[in-house]
PDB file of N, CA, C, O and CB in Angstrom:
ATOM      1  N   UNK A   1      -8.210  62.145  61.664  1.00  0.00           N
ATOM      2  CA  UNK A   1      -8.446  63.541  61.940  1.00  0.00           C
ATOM      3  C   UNK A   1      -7.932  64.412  60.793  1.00  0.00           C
ATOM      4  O   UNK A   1      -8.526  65.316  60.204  1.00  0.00           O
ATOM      5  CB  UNK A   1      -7.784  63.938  63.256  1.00  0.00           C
ATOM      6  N   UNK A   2      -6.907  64.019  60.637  1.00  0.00           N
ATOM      7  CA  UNK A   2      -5.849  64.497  59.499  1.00  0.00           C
ATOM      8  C   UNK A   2      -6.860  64.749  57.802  1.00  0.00           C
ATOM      9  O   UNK A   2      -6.860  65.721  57.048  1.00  0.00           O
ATOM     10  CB  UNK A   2      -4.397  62.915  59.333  1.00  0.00           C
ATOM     11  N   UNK A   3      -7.620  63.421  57.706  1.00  0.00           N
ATOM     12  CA  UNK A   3      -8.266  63.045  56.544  1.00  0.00           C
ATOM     13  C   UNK A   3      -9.625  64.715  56.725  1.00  0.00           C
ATOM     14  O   UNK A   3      -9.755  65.655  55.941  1.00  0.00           O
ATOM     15  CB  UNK A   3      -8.990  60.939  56.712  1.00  0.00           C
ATOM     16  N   UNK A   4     -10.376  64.444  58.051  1.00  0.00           N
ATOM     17  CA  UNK A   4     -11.502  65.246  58.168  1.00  0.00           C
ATOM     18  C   UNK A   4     -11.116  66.467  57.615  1.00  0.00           C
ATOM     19  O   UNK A   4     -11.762  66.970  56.696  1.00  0.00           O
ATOM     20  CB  UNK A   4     -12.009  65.377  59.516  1.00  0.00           C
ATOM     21  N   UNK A   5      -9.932  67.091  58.182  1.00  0.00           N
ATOM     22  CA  UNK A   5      -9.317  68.665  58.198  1.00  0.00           C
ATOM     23  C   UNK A   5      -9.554  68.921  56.489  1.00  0.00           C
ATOM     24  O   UNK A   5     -10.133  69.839  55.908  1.00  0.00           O
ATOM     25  CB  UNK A   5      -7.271  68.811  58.821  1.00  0.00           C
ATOM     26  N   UNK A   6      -8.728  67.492  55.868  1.00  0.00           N
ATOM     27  CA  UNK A   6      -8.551  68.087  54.630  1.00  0.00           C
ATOM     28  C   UNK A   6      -9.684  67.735  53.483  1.00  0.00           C
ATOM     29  O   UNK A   6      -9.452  67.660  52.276  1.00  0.00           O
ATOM     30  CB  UNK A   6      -7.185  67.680  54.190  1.00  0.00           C
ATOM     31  N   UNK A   7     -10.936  67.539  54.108  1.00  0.00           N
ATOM     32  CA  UNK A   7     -11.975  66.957  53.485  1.00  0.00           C
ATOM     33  C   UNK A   7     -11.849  65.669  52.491  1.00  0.00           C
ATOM     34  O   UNK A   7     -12.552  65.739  51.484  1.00  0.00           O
ATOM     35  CB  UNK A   7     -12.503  67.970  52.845  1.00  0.00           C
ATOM     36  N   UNK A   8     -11.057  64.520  52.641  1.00  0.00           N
ATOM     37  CA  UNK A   8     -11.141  63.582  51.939  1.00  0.00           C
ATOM     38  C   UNK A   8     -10.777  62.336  53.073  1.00  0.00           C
ATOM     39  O   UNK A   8     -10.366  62.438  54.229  1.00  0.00           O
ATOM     40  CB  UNK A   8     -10.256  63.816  50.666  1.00  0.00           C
ATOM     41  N   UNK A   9     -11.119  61.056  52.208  1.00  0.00           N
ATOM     42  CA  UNK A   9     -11.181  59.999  52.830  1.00  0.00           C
ATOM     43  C   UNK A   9      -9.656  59.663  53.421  1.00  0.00           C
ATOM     44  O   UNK A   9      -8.624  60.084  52.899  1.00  0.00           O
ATOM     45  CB  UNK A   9     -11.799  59.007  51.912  1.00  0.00           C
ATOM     46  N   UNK A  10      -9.721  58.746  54.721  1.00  0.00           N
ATOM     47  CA  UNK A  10      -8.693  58.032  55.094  1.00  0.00           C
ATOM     48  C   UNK A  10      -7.936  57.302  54.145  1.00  0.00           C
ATOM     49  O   UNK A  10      -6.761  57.646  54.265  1.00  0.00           O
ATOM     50  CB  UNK A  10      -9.072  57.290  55.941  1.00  0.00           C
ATOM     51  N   UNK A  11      -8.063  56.512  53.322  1.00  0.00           N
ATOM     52  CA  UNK A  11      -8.130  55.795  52.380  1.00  0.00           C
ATOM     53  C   UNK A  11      -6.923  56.680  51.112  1.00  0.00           C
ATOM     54  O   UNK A  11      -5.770  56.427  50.762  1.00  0.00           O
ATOM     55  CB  UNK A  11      -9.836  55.622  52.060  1.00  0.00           C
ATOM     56  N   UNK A  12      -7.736  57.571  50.800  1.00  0.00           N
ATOM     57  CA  UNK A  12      -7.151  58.600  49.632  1.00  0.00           C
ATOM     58  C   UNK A  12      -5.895  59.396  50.317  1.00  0.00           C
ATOM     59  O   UNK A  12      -4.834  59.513  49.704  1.00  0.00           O
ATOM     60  CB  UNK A  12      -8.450  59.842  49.081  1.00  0.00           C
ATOM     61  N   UNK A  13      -6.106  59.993  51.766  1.00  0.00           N
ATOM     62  CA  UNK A  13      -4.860  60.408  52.149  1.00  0.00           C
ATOM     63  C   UNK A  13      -4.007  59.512  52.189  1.00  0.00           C
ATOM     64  O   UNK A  13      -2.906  59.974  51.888  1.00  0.00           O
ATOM     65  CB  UNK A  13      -4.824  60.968  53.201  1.00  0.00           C
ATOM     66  N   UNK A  14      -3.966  57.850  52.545  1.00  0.00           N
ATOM     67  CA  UNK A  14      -2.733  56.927  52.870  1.00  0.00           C
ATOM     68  C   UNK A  14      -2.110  56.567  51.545  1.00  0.00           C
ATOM     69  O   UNK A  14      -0.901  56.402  51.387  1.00  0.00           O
ATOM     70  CB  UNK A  14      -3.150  55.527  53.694  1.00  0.00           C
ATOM     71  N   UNK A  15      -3.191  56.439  50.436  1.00  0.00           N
ATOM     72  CA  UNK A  15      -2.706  55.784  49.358  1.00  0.00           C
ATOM     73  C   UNK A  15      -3.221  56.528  48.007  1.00  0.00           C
ATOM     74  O   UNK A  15      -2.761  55.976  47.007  1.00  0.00           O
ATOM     75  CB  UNK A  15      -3.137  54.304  49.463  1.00  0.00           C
ATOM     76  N   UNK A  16      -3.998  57.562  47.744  1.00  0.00           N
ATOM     77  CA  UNK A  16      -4.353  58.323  47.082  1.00  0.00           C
ATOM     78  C   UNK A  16      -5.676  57.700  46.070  1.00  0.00           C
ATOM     79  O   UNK A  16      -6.056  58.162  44.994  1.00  0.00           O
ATOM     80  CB  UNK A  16      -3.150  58.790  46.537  1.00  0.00           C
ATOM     81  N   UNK A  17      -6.295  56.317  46.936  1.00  0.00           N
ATOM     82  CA  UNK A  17      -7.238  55.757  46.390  1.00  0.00           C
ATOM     83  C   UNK A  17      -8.184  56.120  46.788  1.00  0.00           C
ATOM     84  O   UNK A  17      -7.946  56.461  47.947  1.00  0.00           O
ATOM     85  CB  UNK A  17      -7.247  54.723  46.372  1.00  0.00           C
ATOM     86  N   UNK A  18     -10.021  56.419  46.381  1.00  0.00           N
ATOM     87  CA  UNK A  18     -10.892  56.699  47.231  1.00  0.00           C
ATOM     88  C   UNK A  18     -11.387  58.041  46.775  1.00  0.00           C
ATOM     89  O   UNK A  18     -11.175  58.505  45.654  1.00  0.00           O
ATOM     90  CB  UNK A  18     -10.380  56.609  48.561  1.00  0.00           C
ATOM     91  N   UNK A  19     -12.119  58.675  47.813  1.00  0.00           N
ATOM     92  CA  UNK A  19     -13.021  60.052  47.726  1.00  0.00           C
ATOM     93  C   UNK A  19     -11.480  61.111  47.847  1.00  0.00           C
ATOM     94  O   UNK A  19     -10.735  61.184  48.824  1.00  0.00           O
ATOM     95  CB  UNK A  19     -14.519  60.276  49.403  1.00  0.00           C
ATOM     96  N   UNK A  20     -11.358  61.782  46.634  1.00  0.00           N
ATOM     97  CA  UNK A  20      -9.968  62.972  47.389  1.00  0.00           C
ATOM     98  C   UNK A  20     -10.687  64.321  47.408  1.00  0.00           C
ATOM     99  O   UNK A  20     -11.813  64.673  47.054  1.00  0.00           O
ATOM    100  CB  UNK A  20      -8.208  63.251  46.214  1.00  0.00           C
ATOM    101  N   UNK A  21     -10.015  64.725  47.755  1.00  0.00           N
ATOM    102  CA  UNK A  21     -10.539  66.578  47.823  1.00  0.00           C
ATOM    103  C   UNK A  21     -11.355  67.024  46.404  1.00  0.00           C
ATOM    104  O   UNK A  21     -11.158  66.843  45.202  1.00  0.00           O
ATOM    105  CB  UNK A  21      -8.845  67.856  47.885  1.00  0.00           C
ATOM    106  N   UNK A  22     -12.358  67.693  47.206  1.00  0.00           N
ATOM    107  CA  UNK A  22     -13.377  68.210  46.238  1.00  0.00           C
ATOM    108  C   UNK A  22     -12.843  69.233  45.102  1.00  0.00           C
ATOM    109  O   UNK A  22     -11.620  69.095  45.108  1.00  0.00           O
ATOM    110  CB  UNK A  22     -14.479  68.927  47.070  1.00  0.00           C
ATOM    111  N   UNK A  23     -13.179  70.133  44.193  1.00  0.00           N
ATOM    112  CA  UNK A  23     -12.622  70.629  43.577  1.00  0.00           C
ATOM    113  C   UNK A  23     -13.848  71.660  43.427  1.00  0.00           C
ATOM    114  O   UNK A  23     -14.996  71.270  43.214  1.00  0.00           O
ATOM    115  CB  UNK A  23     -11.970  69.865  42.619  1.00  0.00           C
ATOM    116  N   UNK A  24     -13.527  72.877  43.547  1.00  0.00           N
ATOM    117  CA  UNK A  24     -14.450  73.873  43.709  1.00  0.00           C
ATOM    118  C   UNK A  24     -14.083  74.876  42.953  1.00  0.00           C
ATOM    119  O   UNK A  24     -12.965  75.380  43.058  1.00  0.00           O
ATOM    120  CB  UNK A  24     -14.638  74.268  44.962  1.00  0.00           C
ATOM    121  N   UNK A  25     -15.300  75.431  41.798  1.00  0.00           N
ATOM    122  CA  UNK A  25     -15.056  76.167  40.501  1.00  0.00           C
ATOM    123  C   UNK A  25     -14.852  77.463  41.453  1.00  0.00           C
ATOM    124  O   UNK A  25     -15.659  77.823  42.310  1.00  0.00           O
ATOM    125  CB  UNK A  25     -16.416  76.172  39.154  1.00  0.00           C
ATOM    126  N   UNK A  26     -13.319  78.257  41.067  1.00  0.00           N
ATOM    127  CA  UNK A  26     -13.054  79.525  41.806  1.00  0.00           C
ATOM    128  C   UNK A  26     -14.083  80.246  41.665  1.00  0.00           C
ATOM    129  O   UNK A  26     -14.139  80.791  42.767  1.00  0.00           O
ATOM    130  CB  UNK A  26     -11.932  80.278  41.428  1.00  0.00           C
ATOM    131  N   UNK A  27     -15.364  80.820  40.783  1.00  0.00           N
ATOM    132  CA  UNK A  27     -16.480  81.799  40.691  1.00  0.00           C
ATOM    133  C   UNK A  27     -17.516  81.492  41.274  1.00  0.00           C
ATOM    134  O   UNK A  27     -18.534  82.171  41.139  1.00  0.00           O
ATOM    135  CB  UNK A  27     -16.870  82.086  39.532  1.00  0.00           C
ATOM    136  N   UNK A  28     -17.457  80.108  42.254  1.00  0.00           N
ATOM    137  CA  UNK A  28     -18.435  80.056  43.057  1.00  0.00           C
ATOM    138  C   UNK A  28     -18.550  80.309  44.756  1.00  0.00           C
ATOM    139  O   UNK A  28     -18.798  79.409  45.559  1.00  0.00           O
ATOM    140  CB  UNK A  28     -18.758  78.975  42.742  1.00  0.00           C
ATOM    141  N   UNK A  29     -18.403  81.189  44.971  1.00  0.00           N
ATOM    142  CA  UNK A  29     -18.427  82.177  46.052  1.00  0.00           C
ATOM    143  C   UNK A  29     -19.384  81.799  47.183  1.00  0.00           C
ATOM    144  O   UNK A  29     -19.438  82.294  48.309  1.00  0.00           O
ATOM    145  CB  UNK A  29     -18.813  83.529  45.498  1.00  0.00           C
ATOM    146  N   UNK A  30     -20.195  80.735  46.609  1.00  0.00           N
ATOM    147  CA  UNK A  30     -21.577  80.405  47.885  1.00  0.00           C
ATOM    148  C   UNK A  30     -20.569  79.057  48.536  1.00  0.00           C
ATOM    149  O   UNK A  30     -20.013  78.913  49.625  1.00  0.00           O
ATOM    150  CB  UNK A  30     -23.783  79.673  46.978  1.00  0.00           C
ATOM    151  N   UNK A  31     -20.639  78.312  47.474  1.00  0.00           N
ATOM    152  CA  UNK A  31     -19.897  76.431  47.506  1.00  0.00           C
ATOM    153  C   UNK A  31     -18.437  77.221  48.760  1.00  0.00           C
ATOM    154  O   UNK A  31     -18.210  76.781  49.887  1.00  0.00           O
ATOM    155  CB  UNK A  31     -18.874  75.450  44.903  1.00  0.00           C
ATOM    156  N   UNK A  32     -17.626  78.519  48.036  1.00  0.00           N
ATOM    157  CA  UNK A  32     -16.643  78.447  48.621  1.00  0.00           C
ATOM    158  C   UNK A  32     -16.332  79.192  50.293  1.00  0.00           C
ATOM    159  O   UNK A  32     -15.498  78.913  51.155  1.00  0.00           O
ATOM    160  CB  UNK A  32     -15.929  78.854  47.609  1.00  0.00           C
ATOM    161  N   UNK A  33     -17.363  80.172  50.238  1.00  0.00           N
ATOM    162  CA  UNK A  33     -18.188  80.510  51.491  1.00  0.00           C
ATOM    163  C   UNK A  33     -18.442  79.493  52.874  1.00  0.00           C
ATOM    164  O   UNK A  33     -18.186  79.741  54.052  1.00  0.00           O
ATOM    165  CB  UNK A  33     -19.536  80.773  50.916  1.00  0.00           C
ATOM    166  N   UNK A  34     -19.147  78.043  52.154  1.00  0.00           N
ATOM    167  CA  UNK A  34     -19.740  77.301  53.092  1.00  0.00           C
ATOM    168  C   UNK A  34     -18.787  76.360  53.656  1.00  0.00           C
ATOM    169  O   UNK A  34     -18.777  75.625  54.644  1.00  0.00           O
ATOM    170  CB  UNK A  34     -20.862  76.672  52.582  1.00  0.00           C
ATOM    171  N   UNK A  35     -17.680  76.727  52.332  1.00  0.00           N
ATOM    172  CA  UNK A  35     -16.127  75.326  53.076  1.00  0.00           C
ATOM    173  C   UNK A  35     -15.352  76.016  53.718  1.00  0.00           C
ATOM    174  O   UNK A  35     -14.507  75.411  54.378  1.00  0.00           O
ATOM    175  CB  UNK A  35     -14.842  74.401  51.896  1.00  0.00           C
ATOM    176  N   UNK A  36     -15.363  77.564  53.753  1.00  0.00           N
ATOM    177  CA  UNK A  36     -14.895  78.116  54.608  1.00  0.00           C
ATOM    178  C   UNK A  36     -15.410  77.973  56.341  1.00  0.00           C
ATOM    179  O   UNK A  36     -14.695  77.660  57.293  1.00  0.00           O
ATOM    180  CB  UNK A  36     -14.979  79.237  54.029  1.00  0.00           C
ATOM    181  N   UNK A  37     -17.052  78.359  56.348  1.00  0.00           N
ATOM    182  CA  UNK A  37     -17.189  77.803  57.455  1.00  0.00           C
ATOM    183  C   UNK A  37     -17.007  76.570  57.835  1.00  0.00           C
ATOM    184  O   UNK A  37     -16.511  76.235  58.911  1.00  0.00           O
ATOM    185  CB  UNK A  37     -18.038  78.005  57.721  1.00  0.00           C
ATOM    186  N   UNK A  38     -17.381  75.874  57.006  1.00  0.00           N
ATOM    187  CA  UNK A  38     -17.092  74.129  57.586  1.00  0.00           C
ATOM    188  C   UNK A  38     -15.990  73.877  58.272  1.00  0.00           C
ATOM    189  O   UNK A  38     -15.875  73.155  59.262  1.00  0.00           O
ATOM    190  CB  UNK A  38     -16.911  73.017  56.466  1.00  0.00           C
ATOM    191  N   UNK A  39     -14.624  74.917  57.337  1.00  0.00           N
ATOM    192  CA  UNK A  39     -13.573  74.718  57.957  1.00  0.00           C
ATOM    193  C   UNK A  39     -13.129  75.161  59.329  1.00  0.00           C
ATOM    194  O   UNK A  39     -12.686  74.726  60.392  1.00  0.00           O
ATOM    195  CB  UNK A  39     -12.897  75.046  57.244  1.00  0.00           C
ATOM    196  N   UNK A  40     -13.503  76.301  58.698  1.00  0.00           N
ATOM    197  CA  UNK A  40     -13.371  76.888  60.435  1.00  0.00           C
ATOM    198  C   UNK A  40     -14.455  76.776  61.723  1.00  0.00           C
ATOM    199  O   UNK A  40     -14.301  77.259  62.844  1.00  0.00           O
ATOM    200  CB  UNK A  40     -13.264  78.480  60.364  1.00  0.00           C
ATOM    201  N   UNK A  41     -15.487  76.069  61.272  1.00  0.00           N
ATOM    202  CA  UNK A  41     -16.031  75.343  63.027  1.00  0.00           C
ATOM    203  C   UNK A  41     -14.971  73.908  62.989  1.00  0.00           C
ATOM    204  O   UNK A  41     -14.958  73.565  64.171  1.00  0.00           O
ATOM    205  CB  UNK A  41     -18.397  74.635  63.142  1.00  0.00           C
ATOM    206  N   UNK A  42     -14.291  73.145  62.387  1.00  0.00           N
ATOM    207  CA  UNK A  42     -13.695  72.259  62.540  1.00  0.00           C
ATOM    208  C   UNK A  42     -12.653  72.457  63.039  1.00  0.00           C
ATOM    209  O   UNK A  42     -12.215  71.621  63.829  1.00  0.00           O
ATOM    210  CB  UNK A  42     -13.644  71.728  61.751  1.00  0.00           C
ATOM    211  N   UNK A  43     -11.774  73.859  62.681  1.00  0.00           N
ATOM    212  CA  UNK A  43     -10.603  74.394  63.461  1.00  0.00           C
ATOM    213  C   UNK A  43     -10.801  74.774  65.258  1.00  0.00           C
ATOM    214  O   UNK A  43     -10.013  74.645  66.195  1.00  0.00           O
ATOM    215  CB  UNK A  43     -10.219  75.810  62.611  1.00  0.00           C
ATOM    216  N   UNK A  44     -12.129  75.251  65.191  1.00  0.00           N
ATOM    217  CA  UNK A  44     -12.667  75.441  66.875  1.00  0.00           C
ATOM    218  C   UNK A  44     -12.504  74.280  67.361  1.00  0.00           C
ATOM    219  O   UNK A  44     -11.687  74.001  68.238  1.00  0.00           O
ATOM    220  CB  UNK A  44     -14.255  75.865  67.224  1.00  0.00           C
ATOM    221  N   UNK A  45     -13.294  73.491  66.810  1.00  0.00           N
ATOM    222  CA  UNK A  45     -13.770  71.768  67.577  1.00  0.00           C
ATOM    223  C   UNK A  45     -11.903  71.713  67.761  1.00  0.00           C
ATOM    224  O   UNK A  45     -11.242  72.177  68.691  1.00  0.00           O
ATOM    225  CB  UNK A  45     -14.889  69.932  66.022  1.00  0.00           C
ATOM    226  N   UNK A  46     -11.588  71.242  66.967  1.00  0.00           N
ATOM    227  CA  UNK A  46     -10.042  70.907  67.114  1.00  0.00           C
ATOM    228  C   UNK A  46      -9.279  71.761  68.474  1.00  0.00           C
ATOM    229  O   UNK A  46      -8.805  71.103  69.400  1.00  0.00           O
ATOM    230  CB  UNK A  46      -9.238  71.414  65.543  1.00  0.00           C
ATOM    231  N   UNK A  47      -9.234  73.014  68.473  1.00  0.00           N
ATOM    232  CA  UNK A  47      -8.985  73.681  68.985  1.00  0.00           C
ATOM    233  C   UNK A  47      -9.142  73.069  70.691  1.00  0.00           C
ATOM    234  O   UNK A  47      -8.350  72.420  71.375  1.00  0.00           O
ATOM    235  CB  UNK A  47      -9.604  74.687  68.382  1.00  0.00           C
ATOM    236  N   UNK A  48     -10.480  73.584  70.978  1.00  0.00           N
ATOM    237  CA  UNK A  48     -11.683  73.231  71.740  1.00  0.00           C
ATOM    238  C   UNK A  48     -10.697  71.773  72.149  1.00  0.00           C
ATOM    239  O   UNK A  48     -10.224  72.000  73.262  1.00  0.00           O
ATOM    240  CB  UNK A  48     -13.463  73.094  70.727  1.00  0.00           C
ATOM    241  N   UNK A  49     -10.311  70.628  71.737  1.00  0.00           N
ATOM    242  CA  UNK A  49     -10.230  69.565  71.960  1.00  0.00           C
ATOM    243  C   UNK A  49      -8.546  69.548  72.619  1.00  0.00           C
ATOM    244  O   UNK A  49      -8.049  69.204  73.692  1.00  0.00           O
ATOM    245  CB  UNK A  49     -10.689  68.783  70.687  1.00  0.00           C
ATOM    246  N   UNK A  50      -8.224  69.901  71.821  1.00  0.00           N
ATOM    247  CA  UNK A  50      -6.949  70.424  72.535  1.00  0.00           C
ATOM    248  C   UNK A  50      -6.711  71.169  73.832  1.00  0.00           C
ATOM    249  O   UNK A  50      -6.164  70.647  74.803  1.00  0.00           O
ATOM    250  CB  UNK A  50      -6.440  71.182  71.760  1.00  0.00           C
ATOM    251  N   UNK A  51      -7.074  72.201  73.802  1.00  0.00           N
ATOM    252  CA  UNK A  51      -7.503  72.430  75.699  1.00  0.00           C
ATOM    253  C   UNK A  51      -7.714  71.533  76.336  1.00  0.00           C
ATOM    254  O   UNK A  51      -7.005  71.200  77.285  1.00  0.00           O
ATOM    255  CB  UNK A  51      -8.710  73.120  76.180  1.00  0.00           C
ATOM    256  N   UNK A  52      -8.916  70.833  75.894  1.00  0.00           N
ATOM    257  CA  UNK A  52      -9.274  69.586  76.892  1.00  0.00           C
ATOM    258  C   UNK A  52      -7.966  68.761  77.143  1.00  0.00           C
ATOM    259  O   UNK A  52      -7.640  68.862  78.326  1.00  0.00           O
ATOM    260  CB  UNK A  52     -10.484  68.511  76.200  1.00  0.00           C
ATOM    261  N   UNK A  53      -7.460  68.297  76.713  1.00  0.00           N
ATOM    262  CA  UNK A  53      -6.357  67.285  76.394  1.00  0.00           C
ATOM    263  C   UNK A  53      -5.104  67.723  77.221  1.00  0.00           C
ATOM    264  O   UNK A  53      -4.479  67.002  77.998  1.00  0.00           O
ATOM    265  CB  UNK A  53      -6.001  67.238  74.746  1.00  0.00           C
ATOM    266  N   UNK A  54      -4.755  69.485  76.812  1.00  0.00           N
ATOM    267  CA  UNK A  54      -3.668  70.271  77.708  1.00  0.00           C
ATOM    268  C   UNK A  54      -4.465  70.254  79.677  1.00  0.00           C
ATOM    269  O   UNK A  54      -4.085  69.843  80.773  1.00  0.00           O
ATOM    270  CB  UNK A  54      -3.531  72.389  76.798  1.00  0.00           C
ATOM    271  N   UNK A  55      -5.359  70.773  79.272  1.00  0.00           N
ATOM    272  CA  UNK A  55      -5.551  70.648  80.482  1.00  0.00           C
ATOM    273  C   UNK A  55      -6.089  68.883  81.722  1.00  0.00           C
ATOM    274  O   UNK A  55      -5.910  68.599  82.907  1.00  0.00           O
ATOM    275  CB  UNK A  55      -6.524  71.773  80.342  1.00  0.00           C
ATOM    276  N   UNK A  56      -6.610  68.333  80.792  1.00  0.00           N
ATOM    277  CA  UNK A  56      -6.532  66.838  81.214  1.00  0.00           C
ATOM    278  C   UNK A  56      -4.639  66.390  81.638  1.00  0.00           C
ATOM    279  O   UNK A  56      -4.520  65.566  82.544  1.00  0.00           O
ATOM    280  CB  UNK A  56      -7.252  65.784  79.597  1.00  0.00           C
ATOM    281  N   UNK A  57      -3.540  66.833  81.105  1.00  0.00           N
ATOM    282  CA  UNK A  57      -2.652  67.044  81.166  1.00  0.00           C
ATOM    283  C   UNK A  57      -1.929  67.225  82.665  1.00  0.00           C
ATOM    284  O   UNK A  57      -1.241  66.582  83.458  1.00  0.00           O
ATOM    285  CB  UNK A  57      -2.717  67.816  80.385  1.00  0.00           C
ATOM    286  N   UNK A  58      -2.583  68.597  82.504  1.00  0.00           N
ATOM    287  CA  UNK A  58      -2.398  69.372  83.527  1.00  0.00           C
ATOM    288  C   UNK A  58      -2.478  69.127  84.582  1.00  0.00           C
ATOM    289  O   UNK A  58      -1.609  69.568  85.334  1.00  0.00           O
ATOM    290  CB  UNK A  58      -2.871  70.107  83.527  1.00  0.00           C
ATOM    291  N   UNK A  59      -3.311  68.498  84.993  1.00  0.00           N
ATOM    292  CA  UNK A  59      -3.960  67.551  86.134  1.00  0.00           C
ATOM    293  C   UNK A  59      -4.018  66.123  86.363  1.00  0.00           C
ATOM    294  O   UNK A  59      -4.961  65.406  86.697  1.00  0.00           O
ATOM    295  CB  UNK A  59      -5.121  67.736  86.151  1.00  0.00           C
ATOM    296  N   UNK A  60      -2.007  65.697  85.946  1.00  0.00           N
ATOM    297  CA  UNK A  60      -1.789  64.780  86.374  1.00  0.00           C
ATOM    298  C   UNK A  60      -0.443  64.992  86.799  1.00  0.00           C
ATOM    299  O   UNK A  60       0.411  65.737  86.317  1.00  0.00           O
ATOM    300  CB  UNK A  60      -2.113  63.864  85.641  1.00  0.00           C
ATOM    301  N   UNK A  61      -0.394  64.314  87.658  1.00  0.00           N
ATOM    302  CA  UNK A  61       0.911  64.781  87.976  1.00  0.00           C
ATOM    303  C   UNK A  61       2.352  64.313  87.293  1.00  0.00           C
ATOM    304  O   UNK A  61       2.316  63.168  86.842  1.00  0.00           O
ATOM    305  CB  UNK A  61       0.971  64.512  89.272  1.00  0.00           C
ATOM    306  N   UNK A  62       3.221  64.795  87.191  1.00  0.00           N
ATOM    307  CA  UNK A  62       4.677  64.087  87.041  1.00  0.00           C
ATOM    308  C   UNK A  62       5.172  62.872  87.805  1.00  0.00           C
ATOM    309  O   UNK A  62       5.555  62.615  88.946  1.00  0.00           O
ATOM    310  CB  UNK A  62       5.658  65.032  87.370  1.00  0.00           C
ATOM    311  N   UNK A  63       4.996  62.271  86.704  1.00  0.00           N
ATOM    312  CA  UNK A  63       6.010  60.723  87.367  1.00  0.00           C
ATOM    313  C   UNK A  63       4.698  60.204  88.096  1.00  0.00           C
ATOM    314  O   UNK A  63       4.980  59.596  89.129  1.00  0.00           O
ATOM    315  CB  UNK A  63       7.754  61.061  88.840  1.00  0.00           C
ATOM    316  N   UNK A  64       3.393  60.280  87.842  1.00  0.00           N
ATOM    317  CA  UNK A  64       2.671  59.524  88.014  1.00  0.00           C
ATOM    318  C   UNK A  64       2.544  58.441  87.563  1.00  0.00           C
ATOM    319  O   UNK A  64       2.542  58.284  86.342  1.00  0.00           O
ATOM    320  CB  UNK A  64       2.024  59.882  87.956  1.00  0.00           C
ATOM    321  N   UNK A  65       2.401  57.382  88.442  1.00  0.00           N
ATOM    322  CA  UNK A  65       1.591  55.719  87.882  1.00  0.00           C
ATOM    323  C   UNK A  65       0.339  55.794  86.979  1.00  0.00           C
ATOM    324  O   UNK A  65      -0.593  56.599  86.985  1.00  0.00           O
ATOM    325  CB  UNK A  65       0.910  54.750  89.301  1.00  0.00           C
ATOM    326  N   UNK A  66       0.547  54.905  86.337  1.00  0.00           N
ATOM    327  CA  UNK A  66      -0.321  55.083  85.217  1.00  0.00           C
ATOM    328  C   UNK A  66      -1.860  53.793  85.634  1.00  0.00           C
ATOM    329  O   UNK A  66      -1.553  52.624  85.400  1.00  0.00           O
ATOM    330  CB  UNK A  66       0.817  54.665  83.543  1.00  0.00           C
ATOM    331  N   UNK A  67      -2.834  53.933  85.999  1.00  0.00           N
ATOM    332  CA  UNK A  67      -3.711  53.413  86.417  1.00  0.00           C
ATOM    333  C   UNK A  67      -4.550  52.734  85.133  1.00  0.00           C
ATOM    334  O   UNK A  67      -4.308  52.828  83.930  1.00  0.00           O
ATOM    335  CB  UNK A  67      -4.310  54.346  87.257  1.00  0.00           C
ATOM    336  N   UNK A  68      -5.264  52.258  85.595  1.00  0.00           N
ATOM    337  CA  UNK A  68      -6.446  51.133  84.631  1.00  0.00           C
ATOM    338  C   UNK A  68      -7.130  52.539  83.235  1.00  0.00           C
ATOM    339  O   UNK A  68      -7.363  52.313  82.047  1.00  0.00           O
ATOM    340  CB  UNK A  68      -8.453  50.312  86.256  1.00  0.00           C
ATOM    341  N   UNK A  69      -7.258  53.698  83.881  1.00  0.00           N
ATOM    342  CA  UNK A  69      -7.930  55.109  82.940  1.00  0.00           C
ATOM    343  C   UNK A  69      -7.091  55.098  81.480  1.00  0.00           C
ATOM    344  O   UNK A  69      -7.557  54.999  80.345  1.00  0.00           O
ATOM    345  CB  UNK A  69      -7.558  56.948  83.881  1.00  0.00           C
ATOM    346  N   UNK A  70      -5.418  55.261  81.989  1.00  0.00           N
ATOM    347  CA  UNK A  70      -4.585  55.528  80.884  1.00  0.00           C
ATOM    348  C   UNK A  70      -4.414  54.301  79.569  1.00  0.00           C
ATOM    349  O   UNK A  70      -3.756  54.517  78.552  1.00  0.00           O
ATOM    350  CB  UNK A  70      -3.209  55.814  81.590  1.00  0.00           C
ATOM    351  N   UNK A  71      -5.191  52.941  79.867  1.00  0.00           N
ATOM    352  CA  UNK A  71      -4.829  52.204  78.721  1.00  0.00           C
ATOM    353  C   UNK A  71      -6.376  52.389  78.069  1.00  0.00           C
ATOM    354  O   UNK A  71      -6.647  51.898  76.974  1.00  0.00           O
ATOM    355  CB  UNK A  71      -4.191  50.515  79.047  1.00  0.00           C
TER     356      UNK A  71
END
C-alpha cells in the first residue's frame, strides 16, 4: 500500500532496487496536475477504506471469540 501511495515498486521501497519514484520536470504543470489527482483519488480510496475497517470494527464486540471470518 505503502509502495502505491508513493508511486514506486514494492521492491524499490524494501531495498531501493526496481521502478523508484518518477521524477517530474518542475515546468510541467499538466504531468504535475495529473499526479496530483492520481494522488488524491488514492487518498479518498484509502480514506474510504478505513471507515470500512473502523466501522467493521465497530461492530464487533469486545472480548469477542474470534470465529472461522477472522483468520
Amino acid at each position: 500500500m505503502m509502495a502505491g501511495i508513493l508511486a514506486v515498486s514494492p521492491s524499490w521501497l524494501l531495498s531501493g532496487i526496481g521502478a523508484g519514484p518518477l521524477e517530474l520536470k518542475s515546468n510541467d504543470g499538466a504531468a504535475l496536475l495529473r499526479e496530483l489527482q492520481i494522488a488524491s483519488s488514492d487518498a479518498v480510496a484509502s480514506q474510504k477504506r478505513v471507515q470500512e475497517i473502523v466501522a467493521l470494527l465497530g461492530s464487533v464486540p469486545v472480548g469477542a471469540k474470534c470465529h472461522s471470518k477472522c483468520r
